[in-house]
C-alpha positions in Angstrom: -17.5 -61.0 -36.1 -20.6 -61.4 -33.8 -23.9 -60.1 -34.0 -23.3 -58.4 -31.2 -20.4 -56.1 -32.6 -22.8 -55.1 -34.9 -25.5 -54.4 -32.5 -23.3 -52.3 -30.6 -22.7 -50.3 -33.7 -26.2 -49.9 -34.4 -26.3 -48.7 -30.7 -23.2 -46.1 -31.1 -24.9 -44.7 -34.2 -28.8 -44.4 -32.6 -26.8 -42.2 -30.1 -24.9 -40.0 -31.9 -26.1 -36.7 -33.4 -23.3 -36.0 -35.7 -21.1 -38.6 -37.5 -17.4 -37.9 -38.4 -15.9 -40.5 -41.2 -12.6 -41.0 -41.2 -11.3 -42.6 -44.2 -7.9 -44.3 -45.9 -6.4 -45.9 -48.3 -8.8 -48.9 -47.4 -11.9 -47.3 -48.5 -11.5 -47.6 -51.7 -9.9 -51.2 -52.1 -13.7 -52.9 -52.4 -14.0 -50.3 -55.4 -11.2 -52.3 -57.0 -8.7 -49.5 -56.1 -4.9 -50.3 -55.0 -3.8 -49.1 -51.5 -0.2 -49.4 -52.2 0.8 -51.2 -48.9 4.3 -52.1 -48.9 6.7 -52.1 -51.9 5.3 -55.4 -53.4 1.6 -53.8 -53.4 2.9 -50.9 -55.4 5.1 -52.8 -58.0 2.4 -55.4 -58.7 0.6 -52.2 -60.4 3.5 -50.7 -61.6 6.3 -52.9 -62.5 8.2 -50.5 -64.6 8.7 -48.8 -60.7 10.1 -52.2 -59.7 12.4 -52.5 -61.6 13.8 -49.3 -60.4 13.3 -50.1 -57.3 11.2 -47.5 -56.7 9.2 -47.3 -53.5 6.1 -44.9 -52.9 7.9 -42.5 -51.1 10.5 -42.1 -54.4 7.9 -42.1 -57.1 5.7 -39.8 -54.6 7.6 -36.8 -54.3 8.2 -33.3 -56.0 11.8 -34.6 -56.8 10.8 -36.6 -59.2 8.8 -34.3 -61.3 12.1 -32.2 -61.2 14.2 -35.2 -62.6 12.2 -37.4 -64.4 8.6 -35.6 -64.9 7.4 -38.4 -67.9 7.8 -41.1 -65.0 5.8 -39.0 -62.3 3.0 -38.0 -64.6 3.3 -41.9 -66.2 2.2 -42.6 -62.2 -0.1 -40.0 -61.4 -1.8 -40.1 -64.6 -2.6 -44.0 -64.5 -3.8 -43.2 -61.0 -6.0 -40.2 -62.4 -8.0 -42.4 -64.8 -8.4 -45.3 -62.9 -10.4 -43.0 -60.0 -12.1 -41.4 -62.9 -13.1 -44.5 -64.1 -13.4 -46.0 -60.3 -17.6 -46.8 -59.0 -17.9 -46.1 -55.4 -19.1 -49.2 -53.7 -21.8 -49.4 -51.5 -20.8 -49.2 -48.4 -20.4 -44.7 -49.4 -24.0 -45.2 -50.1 -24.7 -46.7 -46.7 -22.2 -44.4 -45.0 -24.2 -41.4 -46.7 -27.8 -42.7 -45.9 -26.8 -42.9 -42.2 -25.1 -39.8 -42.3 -28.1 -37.8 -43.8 -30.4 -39.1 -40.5 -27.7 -37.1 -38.3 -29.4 -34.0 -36.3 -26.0 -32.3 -36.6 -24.8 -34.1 -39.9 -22.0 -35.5 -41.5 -18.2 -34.2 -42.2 -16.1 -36.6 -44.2 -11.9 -36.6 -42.7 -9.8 -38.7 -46.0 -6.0 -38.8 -46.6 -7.2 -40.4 -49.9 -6.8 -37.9 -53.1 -9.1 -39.9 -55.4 -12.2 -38.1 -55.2 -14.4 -40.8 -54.4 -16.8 -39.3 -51.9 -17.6 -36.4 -54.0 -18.5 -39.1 -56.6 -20.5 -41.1 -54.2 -22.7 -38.3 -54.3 -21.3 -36.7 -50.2 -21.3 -33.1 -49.9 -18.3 -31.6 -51.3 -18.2 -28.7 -48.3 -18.8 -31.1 -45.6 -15.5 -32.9 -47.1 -11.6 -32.3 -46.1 -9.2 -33.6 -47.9 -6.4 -33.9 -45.9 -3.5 -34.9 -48.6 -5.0 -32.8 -51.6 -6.8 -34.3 -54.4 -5.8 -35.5 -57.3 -8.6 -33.8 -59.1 -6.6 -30.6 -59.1 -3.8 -29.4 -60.4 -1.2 -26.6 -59.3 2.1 -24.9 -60.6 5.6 -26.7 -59.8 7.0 -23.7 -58.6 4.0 -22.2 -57.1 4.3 -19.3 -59.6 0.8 -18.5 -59.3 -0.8 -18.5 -55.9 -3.9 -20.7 -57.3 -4.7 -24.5 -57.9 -6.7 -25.5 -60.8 -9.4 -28.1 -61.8 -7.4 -30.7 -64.2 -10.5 -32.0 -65.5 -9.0 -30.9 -69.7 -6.0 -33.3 -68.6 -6.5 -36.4 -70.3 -3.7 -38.3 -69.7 -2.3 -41.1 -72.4 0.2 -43.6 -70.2 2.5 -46.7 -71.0 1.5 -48.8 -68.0 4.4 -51.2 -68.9 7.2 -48.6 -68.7 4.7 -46.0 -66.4 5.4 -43.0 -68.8 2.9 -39.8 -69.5 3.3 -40.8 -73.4 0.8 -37.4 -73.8 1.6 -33.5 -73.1 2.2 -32.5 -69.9 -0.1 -30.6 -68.4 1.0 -26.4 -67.6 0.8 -24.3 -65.4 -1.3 -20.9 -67.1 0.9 -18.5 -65.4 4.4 -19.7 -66.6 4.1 -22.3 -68.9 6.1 -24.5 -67.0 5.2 -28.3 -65.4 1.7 -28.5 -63.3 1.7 -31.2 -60.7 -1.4 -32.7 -58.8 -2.5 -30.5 -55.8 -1.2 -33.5 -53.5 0.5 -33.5 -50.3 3.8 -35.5 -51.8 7.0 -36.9 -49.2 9.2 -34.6 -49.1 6.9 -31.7 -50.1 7.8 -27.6 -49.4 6.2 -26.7 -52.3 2.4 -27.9 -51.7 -0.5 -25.5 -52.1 -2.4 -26.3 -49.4 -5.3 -23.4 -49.6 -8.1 -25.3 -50.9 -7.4 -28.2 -48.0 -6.5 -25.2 -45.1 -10.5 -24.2 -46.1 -12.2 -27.6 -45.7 -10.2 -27.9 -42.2 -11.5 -24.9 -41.0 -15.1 -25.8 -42.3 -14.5 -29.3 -40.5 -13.4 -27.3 -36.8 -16.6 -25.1 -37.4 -18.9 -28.4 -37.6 -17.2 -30.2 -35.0 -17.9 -27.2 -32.6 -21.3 -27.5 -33.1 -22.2 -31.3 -32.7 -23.1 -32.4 -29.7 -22.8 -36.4 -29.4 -20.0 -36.9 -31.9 -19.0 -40.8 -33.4 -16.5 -41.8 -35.5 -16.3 -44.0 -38.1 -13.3 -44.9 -39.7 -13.3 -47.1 -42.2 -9.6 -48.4 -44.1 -7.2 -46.4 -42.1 -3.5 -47.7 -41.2 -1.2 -46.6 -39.1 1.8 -46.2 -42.2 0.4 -43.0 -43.1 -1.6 -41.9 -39.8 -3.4 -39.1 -40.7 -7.1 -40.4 -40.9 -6.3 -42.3 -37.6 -4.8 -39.3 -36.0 -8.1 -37.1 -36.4 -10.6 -39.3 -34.6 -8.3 -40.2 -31.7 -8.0 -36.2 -31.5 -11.8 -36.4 -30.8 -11.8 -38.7 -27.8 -15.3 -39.4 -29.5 -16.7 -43.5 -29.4 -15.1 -45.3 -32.8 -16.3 -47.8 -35.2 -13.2 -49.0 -36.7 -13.0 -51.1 -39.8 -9.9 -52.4 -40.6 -9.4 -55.8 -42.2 -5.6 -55.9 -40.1 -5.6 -53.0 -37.6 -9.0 -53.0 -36.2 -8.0 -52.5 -32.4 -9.5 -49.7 -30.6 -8.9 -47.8 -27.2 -11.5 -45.6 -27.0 -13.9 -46.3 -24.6 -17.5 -47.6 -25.5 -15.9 -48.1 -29.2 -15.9 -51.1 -31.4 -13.3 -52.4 -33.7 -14.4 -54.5 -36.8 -12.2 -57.3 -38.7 -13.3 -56.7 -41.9 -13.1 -54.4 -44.8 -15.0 -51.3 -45.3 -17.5 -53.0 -47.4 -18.5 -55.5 -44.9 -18.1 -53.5 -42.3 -21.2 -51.1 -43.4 -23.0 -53.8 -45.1 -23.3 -55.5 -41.3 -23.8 -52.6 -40.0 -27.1 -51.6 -42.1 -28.4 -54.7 -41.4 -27.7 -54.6 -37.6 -29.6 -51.0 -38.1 -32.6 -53.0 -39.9 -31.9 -50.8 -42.7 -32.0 -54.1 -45.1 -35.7 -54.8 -46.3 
């Protein structure tokens, strides 16, 4: 990637007012977190799913909670302490520094459920969570009209054989199965109130900025929704993307690299290095 990439990204963001980041799976893979891409990504971490033949789509959905709710949570409760566990690397730092020099700010678009911005120290309000977030928890059958916190879950797993091997976490209004607040394939039964508010707080901002850019950093085109929103904007781009880093937009610039590299080039172009 040349210097001059870079110095047209400096350029993009000197110009801007407000900055919208869009952010997938890719985000958090310099963190040390798994993205899933493709079956053999997923059954390298879980091999017990493997076996099963199990892709994302069948280990990601309601149905399986139904049918086999030790194997679900045995997923999503591996997947709950490793972003517990997970450091935010430094290009959210670097993101958030340039961010906070905005005259109209910063609003953060994910499809990722781990948390990670809010732990990189980003303004939870001025973040929407498009798929949910792991971090909370609602009722399987939507008994109660409410999501809840599932920070008293403490999940025990057997990665081998990816089972919940402690309780199951309940709902408070009928004792039966929680599930994470997540956007799931195949999913009718999603409480999406907490996520409907964050979209209308990100509308509101984007209303109000007047030289919008977009950075998206670690979005594919599998699961389009991080993509989606900053083509909706027409805004300039700085794309990061280590495989799909083409970009249509005019004036915008597409970087071969991952999200880490990306924003560490970046802060030096921006002679934010000492």
């Amino acid at each position: 990637m040349s210097k001059a990439d870079f110095q047209r990204c400096a350029e993009l963001i000197s110009s801007a007012t407000g900055l919208l980041v869009t952010a997938g799976a890719g985000m958090g893979v310099d963190s040390g977190l798994p993205d899933f891409r493709g079956n053999d990504g997923l059954w390298n971490h879980y091999p017990a799913l493997g076996k099963q033949g199990m892709s994302f789509a069948d280990i990601a959905s309601p149905a399986t909670f139904y049918e086999n709710p030790k194997l679900a949570w045995g997923f999503y409760g591996h997947r709950l302490n490793l972003y517990r566990e997970a450091i935010p690397h430094q290009g959210f730092e670097i993101l958030r520094e340039i961010g906070s020099k905005m005259p109209d700010g910063m609003f953060v678009f994910t499809s990722n459920v781990d948390g990670q911005f809010q732990k990189a120290g980003f303004d939870p309000y001025k973040i929407c969570e498009v798929h949910g977030s792991i971090h909370f928890l609602q009722c399987m059958m939507n008994c109660i009209d409410d999501i809840w916190r599932a920070d008293a879950f403490k999940p025990k797993t057997d990665d081998d054989s990816c089972q919940l091997l402690s309780d199951m976490p309940r709902c408070p209004g009928c004792g039966g199965i929680a599930r994470p607040n997540i956007l799931m394939f195949n999913d009718w039964n999603w409480n999406d109130q907490r996520m409907a508010r964050q979209r209308q707080g990100l509308e509101d901002w984007l209303e109000n900025v007047e030289r919008l850019l977009v950075v998206e950093l670690g979005a594919g085109s599998a699961i389009p929704s991080a993509r989606m929103m900053g083509a909706r904007t027409k805004a300039p781009m700085i794309r990061i993307n280590p495989r799909e880093f083409s970009v249509s937009q005019p004036g915008s610039v597409g970087l071969a690299m991952t999200a880490l590299e990306g924003m560490q080039g970046i802060q030096q172009a921006l002679g934010m290095v000492e």
